[in-house]
Legacy VTK file of the C-alpha trace (Angstrom):
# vtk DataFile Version 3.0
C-alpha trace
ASCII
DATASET POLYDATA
POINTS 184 float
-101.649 -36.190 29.765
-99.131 -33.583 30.468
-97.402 -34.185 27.343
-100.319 -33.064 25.815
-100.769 -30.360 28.077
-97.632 -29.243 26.999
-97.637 -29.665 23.689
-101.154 -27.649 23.750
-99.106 -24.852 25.278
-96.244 -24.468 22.716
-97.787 -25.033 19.566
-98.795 -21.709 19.614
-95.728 -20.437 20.493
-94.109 -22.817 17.309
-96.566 -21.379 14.790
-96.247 -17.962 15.736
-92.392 -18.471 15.468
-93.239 -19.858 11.792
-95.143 -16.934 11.165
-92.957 -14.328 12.391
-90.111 -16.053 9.797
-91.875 -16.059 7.257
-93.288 -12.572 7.589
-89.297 -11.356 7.389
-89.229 -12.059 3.257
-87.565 -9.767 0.771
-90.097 -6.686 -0.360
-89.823 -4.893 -3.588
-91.690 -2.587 -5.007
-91.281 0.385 -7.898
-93.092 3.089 -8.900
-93.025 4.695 -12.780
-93.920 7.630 -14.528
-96.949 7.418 -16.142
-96.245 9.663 -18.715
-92.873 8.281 -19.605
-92.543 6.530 -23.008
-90.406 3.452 -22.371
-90.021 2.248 -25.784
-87.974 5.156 -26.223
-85.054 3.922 -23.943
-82.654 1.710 -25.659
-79.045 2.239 -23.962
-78.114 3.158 -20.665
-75.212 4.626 -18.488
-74.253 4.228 -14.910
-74.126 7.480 -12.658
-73.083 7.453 -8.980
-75.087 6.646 -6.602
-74.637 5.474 -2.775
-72.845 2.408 -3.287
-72.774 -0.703 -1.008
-69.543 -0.088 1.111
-68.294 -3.595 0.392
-66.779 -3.331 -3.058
-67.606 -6.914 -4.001
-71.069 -6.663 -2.772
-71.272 -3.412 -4.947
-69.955 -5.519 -7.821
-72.782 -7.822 -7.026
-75.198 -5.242 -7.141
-74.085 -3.284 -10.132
-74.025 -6.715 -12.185
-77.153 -7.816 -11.244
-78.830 -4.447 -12.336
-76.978 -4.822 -15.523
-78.205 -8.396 -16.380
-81.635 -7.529 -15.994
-81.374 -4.389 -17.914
-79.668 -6.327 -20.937
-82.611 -9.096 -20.736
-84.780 -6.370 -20.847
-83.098 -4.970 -24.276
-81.266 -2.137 -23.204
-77.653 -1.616 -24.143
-75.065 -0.638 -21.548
-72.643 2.409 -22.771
-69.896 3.615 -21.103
-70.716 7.394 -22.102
-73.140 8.918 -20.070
-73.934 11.420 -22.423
-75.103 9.737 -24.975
-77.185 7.504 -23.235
-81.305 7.668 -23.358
-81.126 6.366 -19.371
-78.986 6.774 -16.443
-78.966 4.345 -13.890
-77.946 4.093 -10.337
-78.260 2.638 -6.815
-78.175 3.620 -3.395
-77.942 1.408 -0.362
-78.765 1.554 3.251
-78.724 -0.733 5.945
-80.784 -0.767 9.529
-81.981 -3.282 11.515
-84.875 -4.451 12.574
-86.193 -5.303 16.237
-88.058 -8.867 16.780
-89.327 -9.559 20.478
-89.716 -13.447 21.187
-92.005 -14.026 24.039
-91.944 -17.720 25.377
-94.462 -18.604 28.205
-94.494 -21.800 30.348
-96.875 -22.907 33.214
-100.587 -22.629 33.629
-101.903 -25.581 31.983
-105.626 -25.524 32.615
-108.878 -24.151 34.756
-112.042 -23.905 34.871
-114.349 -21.243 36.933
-111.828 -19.212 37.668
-109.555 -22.153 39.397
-106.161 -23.769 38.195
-104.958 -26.962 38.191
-102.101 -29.463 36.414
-99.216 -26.703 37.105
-97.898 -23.337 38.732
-98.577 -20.257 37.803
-97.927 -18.927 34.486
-94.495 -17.066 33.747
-93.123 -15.812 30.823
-89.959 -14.562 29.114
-88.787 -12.529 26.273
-85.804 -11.735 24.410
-84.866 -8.922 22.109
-83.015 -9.649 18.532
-81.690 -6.883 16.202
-81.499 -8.563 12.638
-79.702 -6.841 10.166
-81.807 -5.404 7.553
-80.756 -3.829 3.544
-82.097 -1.868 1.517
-81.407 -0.901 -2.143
-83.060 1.361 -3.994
-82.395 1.234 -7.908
-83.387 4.809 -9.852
-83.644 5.394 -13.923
-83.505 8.374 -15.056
-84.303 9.961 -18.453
-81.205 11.625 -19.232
-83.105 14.376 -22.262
-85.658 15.384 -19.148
-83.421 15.071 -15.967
-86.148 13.307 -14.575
-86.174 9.970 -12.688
-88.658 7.412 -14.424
-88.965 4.325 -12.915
-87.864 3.725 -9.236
-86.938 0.041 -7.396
-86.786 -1.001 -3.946
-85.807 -4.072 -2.230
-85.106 -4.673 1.524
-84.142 -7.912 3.398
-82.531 -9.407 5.954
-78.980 -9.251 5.621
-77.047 -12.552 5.972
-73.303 -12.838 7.374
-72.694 -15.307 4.321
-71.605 -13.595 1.382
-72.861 -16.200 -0.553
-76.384 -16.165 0.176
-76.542 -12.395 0.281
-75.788 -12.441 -3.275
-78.209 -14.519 -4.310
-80.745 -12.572 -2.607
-79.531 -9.206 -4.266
-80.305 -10.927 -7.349
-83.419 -12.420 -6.697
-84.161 -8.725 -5.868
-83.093 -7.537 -9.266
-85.210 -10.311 -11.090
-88.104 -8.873 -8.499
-87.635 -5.385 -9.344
-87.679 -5.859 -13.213
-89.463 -8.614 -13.779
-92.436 -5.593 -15.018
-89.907 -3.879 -16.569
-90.626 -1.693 -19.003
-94.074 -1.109 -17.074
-97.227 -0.406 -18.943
-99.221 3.232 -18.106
-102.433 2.265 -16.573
-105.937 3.632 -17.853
LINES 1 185
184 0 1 2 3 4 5 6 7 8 9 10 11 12 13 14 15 16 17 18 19 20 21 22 23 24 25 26 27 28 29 30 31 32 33 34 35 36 37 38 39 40 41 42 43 44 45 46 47 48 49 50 51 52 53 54 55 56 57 58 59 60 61 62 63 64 65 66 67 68 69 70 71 72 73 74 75 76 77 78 79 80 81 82 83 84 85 86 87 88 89 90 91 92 93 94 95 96 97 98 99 100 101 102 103 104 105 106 107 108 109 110 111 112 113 114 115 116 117 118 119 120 121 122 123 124 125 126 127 128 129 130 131 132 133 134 135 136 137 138 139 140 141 142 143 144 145 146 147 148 149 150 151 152 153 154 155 156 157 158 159 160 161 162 163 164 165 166 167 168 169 170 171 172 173 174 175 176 177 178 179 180 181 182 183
């Protein structure tokens, strides 16, 4: 009976915890001009941007951008002046603040009147999870105007490893609609 009782109590408590996880996922998003003409891009250039301060992670970054670009059909040059789009990235990182509140006692009642514990009690702790965020611009290099804006943000791991692999699930994200269609 009190296992149940107990049980009863924390499930709650576990799903929440699921929930809470799972609500922490990576979120992109971009954003286009509508009256930009993207069948008329066909090479592009890097210009600087505000780079990841980890040069290997910036490596990561930069090739990522570039792999999706080229399965997109655009052709990397290394002059920026004769390129129809110029490309960069800037980074940022933050954290985010997650409050975990765990109760314990107080098992049951009815009218008003407890029974099968002590009073209720409760406790919470604070966590600061490291958060990124990259935001990828294109810019039409004739008009000097940007075009077609990415952003990703996610937790950021202490494993190089798996960071990477979400900076390119991130890239696949972010141009996986890429060149985007004008609506209406």
């Amino acid at each position: 009976m009190r296992l149940r009782n107990i049980l009863r109590s924390t499930l709650p408590l576990a799903v929440g915890f699921l929930l809470a996880t799972c609500a922490m996922g990576q979120k992109v998003q971009t954003d286009f001009d509508q009256s930009a003409n993207f069948s008329n891009y066909h090479t592009y250039a890097w210009t600087k941007g505000t780079p990841v301060p980890n040069q290997l992670m910036d490596e990561r970054v930069i090739s990522s951008i570039d792999q999706q670009l080229a399965a997109k059909g655009l052709q990397k040059v290394t002059d920026p002046e004769t390129a129809d789009l110029l490309v960069s990235y800037h980074a940022a990182a933050g954290h985010e603040t997650q409050l975990n509140t765990t109760g314990m006692g107080g098992w049951g009642g009815w009218g008003g009147y407890r029974y099968g514990g002590m009073g209720g009690m409760s406790t919470t702790t604070v966590t600061n999870i490291p958060v990124g965020q990259i935001v990828v611009l294109l810019g039409d290099n004739k008009t000097h105007k940007v075009v077609w804006r990415g952003t990703a943000s996610d937790t950021v791991s202490d494993k190089p490893e798996k960071n990477a692999k979400k900076i390119q699930k991130a890239a696949a994200k972010m141009f996986s609609k890429y060149p985007p269609k004008p609506k209406g």
